[in-house]
C-alpha positions in Angstrom: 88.6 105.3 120.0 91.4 107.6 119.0 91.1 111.2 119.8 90.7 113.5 117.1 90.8 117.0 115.8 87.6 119.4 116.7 89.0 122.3 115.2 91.9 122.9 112.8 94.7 125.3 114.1 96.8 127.8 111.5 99.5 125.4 111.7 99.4 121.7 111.4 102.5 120.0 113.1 103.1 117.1 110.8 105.5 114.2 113.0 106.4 110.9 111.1 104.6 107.7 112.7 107.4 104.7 113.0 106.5 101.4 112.2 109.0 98.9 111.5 106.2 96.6 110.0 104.5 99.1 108.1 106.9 101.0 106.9 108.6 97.7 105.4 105.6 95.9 104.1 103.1 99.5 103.3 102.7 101.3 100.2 103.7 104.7 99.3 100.3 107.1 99.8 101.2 107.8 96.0 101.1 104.2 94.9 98.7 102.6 92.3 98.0 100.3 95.3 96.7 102.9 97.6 94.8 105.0 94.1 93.4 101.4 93.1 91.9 99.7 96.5 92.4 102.6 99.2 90.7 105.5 97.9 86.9 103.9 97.6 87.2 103.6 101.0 89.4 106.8 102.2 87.6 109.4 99.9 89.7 111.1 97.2 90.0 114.3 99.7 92.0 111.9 102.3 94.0 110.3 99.8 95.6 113.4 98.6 96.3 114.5 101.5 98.2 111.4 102.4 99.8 112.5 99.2 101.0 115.9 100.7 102.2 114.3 103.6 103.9 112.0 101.9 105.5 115.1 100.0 106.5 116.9 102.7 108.6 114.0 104.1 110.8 114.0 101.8 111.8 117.7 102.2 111.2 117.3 105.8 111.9 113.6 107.2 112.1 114.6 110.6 108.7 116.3 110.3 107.1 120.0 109.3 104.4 122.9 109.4 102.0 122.5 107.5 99.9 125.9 107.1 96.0 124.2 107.2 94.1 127.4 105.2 96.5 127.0 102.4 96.4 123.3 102.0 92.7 123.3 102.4 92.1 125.6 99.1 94.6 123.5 97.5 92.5 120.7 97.9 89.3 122.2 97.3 88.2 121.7 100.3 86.9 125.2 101.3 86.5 126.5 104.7 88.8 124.6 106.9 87.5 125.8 110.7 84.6 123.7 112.0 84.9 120.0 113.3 82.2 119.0 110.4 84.4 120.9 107.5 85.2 118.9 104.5 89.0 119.1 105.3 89.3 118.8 109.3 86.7 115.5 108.3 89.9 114.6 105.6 92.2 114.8 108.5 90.2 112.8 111.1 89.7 110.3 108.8 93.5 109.4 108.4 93.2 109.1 112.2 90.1 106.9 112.1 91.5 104.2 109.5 94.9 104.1 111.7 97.2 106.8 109.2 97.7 109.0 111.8 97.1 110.1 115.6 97.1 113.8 117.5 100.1 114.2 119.7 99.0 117.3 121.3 96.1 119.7 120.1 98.3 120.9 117.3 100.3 118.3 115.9 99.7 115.1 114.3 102.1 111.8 113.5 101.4 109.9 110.5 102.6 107.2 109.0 104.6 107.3 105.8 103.4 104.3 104.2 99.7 103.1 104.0 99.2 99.2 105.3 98.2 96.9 102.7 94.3 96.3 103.8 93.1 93.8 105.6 90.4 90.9 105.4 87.6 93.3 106.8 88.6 96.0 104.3 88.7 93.9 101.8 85.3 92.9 101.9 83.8 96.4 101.2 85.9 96.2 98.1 83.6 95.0 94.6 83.3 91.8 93.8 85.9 93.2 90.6 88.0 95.7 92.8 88.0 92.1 95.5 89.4 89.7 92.8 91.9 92.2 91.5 93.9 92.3 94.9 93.6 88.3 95.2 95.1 88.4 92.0 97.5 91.4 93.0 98.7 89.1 96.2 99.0 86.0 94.4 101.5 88.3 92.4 103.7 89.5 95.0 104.2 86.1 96.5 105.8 85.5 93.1 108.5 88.8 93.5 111.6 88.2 95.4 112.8 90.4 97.9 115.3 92.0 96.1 113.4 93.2 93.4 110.3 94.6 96.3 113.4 96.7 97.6 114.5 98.1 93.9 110.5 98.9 92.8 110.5 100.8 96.2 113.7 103.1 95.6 112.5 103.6 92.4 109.3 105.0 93.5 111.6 107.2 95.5 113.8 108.6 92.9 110.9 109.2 90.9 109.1 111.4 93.5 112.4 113.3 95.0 113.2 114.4 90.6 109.5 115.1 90.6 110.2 117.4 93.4 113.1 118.7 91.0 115.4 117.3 93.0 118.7 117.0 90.8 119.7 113.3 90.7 123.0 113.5 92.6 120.8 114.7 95.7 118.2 112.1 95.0 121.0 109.4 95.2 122.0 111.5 98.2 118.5 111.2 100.1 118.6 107.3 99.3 121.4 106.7 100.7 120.5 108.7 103.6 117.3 106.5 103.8 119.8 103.3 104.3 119.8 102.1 100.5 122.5 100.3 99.3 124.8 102.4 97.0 124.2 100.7 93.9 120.9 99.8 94.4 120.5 104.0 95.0 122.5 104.7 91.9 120.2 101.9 90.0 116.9 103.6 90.9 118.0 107.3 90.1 119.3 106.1 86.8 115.6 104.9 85.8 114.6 107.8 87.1 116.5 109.8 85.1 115.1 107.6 82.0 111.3 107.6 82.9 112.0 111.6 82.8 114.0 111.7 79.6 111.1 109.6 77.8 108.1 111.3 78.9 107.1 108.8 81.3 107.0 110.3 84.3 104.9 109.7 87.7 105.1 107.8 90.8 102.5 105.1 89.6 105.4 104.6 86.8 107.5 103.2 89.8 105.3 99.8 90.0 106.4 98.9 86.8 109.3 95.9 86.9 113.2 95.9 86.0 112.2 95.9 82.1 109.7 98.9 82.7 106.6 96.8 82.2 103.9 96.9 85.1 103.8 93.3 86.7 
């Protein structure tokens, strides 16, 4: 059993978590996948703050402090001291399901993408939310690889101008993250155009080349 946090410190050392399987086949803590079939089993309270992680990556890829008091009331989450505390229970939770493991009594790695879930998990789905994902898998069997890649940098871009990033250093940050030029340039462009029309949000980012959800 992985170790977890008994008390929460003033300041949370957040570390990314490598994974070369996970962080190619996961989904972005900010998906419609994770919202849809994650957060039943997560909580809503762990879910978003997956979300903030997520956040703070992209200003921070390499990791950053994360003041625990202040993130706690931003959450709702109250008092964030004892072991049994609504929030340190948010945090230990990411470590329970595999999201994220202590490093030392003040700093924790997480993983930047959330694993698609597995048979087990499944299972605790309902019967509905269970024949959605068989649905949702038969569905991405269909999807080449190419197009996987784009929906991804498109999720990106639409998170880094959410963070009012301007879009030459979203482009910027792609490229940085090893996208290919044009596909970066592609995927801020939509951006851009999600923004423009008023439709504007990560979950947006799921939607195909023709701006239609699959």
């Amino acid at each position: 059993m992985h170790s977890q946090l008994c008390f929460a410190p003033e300041v949370l050392h957040v570390l990314p978590w490598p994974d070369d399987v996970i962080d190619n086949l996961g989904h972005d803590p900010r998906s419609t996948y994770v919202e849809e079939y994650w957060l039943g089993i997560l909580g809503p309270s762990t879910v978003w703050l997956l979300r903030r992680f997520a956040a703070g990556f992209e200003y921070g890829p390499e990791g950053f402090d994360l003041d625990l008091a202040e993130t706690a009331r931003s959450l709702g989450l109250g008092d964030r001291s004892g072991r049994h505390s609504p929030f340190v229970r948010s945090i230990n939770r990411t470590i329970q399901f595999g999201l994220a493991q202590l490093v030392g009594e003040d700093a924790l790695s997480v993983r930047r993408r959330v694993p698609p879930l597995n048979r087990a998990r499944v299972c605790r789905l309902s019967p509905a939310l269970q024949a959605r994902h068989s649905a949702w898998q038969e569905q991405q069997l269909q999807i080449p690889a190419d197009e996987h890649q784009l929906r991804r940098a498109r999720q990106l871009a639409l998170s880094l101008i959410d963070l009012d990033e301007d879009y030459g250093a979203a482009e910027r940050q792609l490229l940085r993250w090893r996208y290919p030029s044009s596909l970066a340039s592609e995927a801020v462009e939509w951006a851009g155009a999600q923004r423009r029309s008023g439709v504007f949000s990560t979950a947006g980012a799921d939607a195909g080349p023709g701006g239609d959800r699959p």
